[in-house]
N, C-alpha and C positions, 0 to 999 in steps of 0.2 A: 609368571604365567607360562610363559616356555618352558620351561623348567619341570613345573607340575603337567604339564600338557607331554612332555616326551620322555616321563619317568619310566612308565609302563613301556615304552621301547617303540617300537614300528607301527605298534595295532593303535596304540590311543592314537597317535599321529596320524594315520591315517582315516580312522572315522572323524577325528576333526577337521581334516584339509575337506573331507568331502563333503561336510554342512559349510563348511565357509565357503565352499569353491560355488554351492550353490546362491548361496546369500548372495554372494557378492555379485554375480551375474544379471540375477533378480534387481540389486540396487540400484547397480550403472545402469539397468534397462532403462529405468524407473529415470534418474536423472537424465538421461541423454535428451528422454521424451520429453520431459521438463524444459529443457535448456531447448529445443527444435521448437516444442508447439506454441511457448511465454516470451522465449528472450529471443529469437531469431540466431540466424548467421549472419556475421557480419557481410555484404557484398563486398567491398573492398578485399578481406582475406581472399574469395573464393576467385577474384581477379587479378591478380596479383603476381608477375611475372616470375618471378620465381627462378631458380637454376638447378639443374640436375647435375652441374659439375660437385666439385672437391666438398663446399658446404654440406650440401647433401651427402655424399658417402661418408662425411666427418660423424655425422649424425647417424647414421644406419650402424657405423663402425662402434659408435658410442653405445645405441643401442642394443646388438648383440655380442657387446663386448661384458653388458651386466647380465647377459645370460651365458657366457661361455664357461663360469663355472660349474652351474647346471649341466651344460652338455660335457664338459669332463668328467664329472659327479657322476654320472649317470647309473653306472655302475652300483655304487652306492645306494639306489635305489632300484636297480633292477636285480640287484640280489636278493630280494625279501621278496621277487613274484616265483608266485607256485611254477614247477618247470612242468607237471604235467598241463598247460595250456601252451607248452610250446611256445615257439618264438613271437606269435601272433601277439603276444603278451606286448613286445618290445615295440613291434612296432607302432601297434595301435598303439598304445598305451603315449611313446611320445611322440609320434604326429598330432593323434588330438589333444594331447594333455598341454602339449607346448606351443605349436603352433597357434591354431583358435584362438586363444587364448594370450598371446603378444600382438595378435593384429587386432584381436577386441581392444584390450587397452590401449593400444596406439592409436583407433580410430578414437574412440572415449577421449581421449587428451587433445586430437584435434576438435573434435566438436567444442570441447569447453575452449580448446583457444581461438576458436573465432568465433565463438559468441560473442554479442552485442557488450552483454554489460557482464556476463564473466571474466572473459579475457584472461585468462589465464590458464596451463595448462596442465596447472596441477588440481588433480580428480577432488582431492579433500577439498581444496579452498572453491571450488567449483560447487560442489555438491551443498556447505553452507552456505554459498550466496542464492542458489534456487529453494534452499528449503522453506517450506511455507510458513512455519514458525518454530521457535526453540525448540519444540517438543522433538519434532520431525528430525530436529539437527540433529540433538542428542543422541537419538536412538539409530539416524545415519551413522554416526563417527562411531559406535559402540561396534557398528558392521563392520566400519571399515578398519577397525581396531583388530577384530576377526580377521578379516582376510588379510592384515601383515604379519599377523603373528603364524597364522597358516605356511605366508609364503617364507617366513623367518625359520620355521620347525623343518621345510624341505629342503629349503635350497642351501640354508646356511648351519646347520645345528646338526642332523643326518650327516653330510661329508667329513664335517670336523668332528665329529665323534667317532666315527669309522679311522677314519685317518691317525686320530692319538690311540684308539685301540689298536692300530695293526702297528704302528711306531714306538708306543712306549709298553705294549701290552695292558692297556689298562681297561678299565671294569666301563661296563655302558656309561653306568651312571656318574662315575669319577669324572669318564671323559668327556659326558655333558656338563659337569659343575665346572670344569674347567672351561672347554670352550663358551660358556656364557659369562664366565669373570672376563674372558678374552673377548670377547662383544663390548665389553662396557670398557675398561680399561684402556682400549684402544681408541675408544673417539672416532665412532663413524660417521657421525653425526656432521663433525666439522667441516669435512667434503662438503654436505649441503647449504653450510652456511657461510661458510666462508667464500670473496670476492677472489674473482682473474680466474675463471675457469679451472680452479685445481679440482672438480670432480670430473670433467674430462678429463684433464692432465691423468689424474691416478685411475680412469677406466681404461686408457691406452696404454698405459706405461705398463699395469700388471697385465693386460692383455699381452704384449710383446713376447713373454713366453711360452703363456696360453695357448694363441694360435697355431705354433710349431707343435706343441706337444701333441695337440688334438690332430694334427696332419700325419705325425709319426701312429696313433692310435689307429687312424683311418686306414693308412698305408700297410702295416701291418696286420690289421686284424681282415683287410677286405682283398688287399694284393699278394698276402704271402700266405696265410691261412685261411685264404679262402671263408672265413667265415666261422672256421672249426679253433674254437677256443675252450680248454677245459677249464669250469671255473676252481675247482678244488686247487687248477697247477697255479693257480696267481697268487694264493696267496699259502703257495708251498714255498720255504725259505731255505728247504734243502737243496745238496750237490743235486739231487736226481730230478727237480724239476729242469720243466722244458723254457721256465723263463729264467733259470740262475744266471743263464751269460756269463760273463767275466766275473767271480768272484762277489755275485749279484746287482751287477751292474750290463747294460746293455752299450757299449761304446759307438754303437750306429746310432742311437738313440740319441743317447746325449749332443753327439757331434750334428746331428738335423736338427735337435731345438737349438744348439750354436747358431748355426747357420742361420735357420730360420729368425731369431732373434737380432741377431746381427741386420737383418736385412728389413729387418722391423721397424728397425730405430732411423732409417733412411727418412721413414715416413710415419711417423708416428700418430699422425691423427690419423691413419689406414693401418695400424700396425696388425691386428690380427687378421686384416685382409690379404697381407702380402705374408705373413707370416705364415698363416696356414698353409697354402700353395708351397711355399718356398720347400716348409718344411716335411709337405710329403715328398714332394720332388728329390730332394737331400737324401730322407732314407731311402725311397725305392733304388740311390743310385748308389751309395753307401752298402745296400744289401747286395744288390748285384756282382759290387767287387768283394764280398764277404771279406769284411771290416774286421767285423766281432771274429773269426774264424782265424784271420792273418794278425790280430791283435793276440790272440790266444797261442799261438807257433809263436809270437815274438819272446812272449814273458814266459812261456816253458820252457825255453832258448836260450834265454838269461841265464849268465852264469851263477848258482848262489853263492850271497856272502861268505868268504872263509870261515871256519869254525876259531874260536878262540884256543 
């Protein structure tokens, strides 16, 4: 279904994320109601002393740790908006596309987990326990079949298909049949089934260099350019673009997600919190003593190897 769904490239994708983006909105409505006006909340949950230390940010780090590929990606998707609507594009587009829309579901998964007799705080297993009979179920899980496969064609099929086009040079469509043999073949499934917390374990751990990279982006594109990035130079592979660097490597770059990374692992259930910080910090101070610049005088400086 993904497959058939993102043949035709960006446009079928997109008029299907927009009917499921709608459904599914309309569903949760529809259960939240269910689950508030039949099953109650539980009092006990809403009493509940609770702590706002280390637990808590374990959880928010975990949480936007499964959207931090989105916000790297992003790109990837803000290449295919028309430029005559200007940057208004970018911004609306992910404040309400992303925001609303993580604090919807967030609250959604609290209500189903202190409900009375849900208890749980996953939306599907939720959504069969209020539904009124099999019919109702059926035709829920068919929505909500919809809206993963939506969130599966944006967040995760779009970047890996971009990415093996600009890496190996290959065709749209090669480089979706590939990336969806790489969905299945890798077993992502098992994170969620498997015991001892290994899908936090693997949301922090790939976060670790996540969050530097996304501090170098920020750093870069909002403290040293000001804002003014050409898109054509990014992904020019020639001497004369303005991102070749070193031999098409950025040495400030690399050495901030170092850093960043390194300072990640301190703390690993906070990794792309300390990471990100860290790692703009890194480059803004790595740019200042122009890195890439004194790294480029060292290797023109190098003597070359003798001739035979």
């Amino acid at each position: 279904m993904n497959v058939a769904l993102a043949w035709g490239g960006i446009s079928s994708i997109k008029w299907f994320d927009s009917i499921a983006a709608g459904v599914i909105i309309v569903l949760l409505a529809y259960t939240v109601f269910t689950v508030v006006s039949k099953q109650g909340i539980s009092s006990g949950s809403l009493s509940y002393g609770g702590t706002w230390g280390l637990p808590f940010l374990t959880i928010v780090a975990a949480h936007v740790g499964t959207a931090m590929t989105g916000a790297l990606n992003a790109a990837d998707l803000s290449r295919h908006l028309q430029k005559r609507r200007g940057s208004g594009n970018h911004v609306l587009g992910h404040l309400l596309g992303v925001a609303p829309a993580m604090l919807y579901m967030a609250l959604v998964g609290i209500i189903f987990g202190t409900s009375i007799t849900t208890n749980t705080q996953n939306p599907v297993f939720a959504i069969m326990d209020v539904a009124p009979n099999p019919t109702v179920g059926v035709a829920v899980m068919v929505f909500v079949l919809a809206a993963q496969t939506s969130s599966n064609l944006t967040l995760n099929l779009i970047p890996t298909v971009h990415v093996l086009q600009d890496a190996i040079d290959t065709s749209w469509e090669r480089g979706l049949v590939i990336a969806s043999v790489l969905s299945v073949v890798t077993f992502p499934w098992v994170l969620f089934s498997a015991e001892g917390g290994i899908y936090f374990l693997m949301i922090n751990a790939y976060a670790v260099p996540l969050g530097p990279v996304l501090g170098v982006l920020l750093a870069d594109y909002w403290i040293f350019r000001s804002g003014d990035t050409s898109i054509p130079s990014l992904y020019d592979k020639s001497r004369d673009s303005k991102f070749w660097f070193i031999r098409g490597f950025s040495v400030t770059a690399i050495a901030s997600v170092l850093v960043g990374s390194l300072a990640s692992l301190a703390m690993l259930d906070l990794s792309w919190m300390i990471g990100l910080p860290v790692g703009f910090v890194a480059y803004v101070a790595l740019r200042k003593v122009d890195l890439d610049e004194r790294t480029t005088e060292y290797l023109s400086e190098s003597p070359s190897p003798a001739a035979d």
